[in-house]
LUMZA-302467 format. One line per 3 residues: their letters; for each residue y, x, z of N, C-alpha, C. Coordinates in steps of 0.001 Angstrom, whole numbers, plus 500000, padded with zeros to 6 digits. Example, Ala and Ser with C-alpha at 12.3 -4.5 7.8 and 13.67 -1.06 7.14 Angstrom:
# residues 2
AS> 494310:513190:507800:495500:512300:507800:496700:513200:507800; 497750:512850:507080:498940:513670:507140:500030:512900:507870
# end
This chain:
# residues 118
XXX> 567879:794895:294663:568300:795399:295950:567761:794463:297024; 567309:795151:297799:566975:794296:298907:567592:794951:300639; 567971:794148:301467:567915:794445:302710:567066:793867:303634
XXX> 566406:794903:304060:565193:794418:305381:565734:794652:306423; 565851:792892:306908:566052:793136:308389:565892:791722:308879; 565504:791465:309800:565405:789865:310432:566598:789378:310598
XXX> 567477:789799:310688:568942:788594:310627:569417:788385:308832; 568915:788995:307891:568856:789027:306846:568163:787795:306392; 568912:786095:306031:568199:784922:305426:568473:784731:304069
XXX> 568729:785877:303446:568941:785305:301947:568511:786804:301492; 568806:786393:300023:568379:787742:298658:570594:788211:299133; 570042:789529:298582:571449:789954:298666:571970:789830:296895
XXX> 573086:789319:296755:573825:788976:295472:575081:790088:295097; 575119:789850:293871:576273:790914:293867:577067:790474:292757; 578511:791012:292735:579661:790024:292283:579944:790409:291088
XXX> 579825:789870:289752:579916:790002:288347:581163:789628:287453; 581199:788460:288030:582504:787954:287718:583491:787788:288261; 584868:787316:288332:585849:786374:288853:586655:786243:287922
XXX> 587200:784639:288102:588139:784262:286903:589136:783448:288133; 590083:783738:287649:591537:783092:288250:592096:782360:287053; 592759:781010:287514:593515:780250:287081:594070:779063:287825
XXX> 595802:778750:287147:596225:777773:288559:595870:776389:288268; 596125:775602:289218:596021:774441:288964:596841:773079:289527; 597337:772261:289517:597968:770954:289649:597353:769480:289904
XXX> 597304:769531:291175:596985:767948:291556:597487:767656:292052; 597849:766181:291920:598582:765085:292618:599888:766007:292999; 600527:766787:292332:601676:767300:292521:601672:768918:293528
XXX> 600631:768885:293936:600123:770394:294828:599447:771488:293843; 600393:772639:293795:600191:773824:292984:599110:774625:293893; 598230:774693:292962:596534:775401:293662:596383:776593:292866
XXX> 597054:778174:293261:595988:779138:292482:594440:779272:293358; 593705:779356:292171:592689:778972:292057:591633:780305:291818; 590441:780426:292552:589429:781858:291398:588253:781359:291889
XXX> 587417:781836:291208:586009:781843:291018:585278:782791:290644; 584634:782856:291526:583717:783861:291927:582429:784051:291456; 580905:784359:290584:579863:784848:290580:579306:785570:290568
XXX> 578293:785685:291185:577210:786724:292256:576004:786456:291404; 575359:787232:291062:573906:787599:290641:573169:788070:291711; 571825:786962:291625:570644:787193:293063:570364:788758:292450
XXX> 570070:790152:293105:569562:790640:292997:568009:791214:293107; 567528:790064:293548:565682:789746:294044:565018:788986:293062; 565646:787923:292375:565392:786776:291456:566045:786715:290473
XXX> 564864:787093:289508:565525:786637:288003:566731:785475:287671; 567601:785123:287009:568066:783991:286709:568746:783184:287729; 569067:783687:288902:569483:783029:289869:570983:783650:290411
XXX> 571795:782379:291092:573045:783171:291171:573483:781977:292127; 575042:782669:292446:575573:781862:293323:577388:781513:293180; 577861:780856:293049:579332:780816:293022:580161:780223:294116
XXX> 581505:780653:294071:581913:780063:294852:583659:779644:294484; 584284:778771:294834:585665:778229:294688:586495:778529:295531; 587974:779351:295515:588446:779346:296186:589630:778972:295964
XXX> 590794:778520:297141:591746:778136:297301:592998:778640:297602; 594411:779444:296738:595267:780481:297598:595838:779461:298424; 595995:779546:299256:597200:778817:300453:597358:779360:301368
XXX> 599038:778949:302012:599871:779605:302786:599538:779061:303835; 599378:779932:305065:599380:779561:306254:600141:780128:307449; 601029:779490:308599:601312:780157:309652:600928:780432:310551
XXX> 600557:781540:310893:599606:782384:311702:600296:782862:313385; 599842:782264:314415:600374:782557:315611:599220:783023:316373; 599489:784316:316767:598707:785059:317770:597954:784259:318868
XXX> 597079:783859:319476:596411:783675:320692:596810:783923:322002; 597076:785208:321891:597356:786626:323028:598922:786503:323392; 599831:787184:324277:601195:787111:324441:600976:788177:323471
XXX> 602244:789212:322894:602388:789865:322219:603319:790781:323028; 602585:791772:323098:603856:793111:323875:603943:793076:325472; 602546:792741:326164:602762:792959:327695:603241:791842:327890
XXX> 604220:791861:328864:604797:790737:330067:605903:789564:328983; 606141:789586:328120:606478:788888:327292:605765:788435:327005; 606230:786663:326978:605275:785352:326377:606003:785663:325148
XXX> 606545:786018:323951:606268:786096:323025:605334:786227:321965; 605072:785518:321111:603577:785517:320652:604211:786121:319193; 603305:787191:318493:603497:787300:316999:603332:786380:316265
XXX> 603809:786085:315230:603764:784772:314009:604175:785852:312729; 603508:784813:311778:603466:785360:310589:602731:784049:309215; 603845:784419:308501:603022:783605:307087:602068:784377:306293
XXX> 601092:784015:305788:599990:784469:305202:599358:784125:304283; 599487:784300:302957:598470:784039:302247:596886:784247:302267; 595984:783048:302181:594447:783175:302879:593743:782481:301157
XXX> 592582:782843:301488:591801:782138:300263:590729:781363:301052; 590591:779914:301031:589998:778954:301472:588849:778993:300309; 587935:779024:301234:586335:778736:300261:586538:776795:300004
XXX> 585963:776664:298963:586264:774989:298644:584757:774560:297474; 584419:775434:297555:582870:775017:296401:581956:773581:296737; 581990:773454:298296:581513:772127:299207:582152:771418:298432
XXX> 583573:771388:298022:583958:769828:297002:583199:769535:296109; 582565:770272:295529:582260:770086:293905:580436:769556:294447; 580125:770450:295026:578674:770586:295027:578397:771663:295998
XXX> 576755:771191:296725:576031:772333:297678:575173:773408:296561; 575022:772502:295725:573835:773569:294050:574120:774395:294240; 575266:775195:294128:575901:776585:293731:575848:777389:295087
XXX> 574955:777464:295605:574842:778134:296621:573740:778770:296237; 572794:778679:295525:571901:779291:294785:571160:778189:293600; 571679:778720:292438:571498:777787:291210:570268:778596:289997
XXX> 569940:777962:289484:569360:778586:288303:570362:779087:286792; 569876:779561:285765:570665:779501:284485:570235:780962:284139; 570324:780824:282707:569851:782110:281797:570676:782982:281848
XXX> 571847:783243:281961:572868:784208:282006:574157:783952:282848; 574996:785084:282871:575899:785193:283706:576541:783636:282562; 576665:783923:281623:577604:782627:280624:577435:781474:281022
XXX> 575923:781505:280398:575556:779982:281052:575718:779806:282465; 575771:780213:283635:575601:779941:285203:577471:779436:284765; 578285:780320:284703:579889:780189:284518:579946:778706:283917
XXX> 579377:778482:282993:579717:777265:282419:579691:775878:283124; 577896:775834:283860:577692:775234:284684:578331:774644:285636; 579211:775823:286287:579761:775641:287406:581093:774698:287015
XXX> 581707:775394:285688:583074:774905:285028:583012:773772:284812; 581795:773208:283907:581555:772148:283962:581376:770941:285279; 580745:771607:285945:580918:770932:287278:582412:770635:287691
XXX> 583013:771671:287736:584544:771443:288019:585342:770852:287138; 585040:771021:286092:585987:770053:284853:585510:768378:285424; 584396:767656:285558:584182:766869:286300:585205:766163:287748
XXX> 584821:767284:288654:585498:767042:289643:586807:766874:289755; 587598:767319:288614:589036:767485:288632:589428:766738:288086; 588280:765383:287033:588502:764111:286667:588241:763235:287291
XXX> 587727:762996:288473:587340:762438:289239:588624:761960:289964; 589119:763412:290615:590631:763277:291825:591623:763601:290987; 591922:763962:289870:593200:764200:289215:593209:763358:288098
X> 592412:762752:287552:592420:761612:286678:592088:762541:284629
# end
């Protein structure tokens, strides 16, 4: 697949996998998923990414409702991209298969999570 167009700077990828699982550091409960994308332009090439569930409180910008300074608020669950921890590689990596690219990455992260979680 390709898209032609000049604001277009990459191969377009498309999403094969995701694996969820939680995780525990330093006492902070992290659900956790991971994401891979297959380049669709390039053989063997792919991209992943890490994400983060966390809660956030969300307050409007704007007043809310006209002449009332009341602002809307709200808690929210968001998924924080976090792959920058581990590594920039995985932004477009090599590997023979969807398996092997997964592993790669796991491996990368099994690493990293010995690093800061011991």
């Amino acid at each position: 697949m390709k898209l032609k167009h000049s604001a277009v700077k990459s191969s377009v990828f498309v999403l094969v996998s995701t694996i969820e699982f939680d995780l525990e550091v330093g006492g902070h409960f992290l659900p956790t998923r991971v994401e891979l994308f297959q380049d669709t332009e390039r053989k063997g090439h792919w991209r992943c990414r890490l994400w983060e569930r966390e809660l956030y409180h969300l307050a409007l910008t704007v007043p809310f409702g006209g002449r009332t300074k009341k602002r809307a608020e709200s808690d929210e669950e968001l998924l924080v991209e976090r792959t920058w921890e581990l590594s920039n590689r995985f932004e477009d990596f090599e590997a023979r298969s969807a398996k092997a690219a997964t592993k790669m990455f796991m491996q990368c992260l099994k690493e990293y999570l010995e690093r800061v979680a011991g």
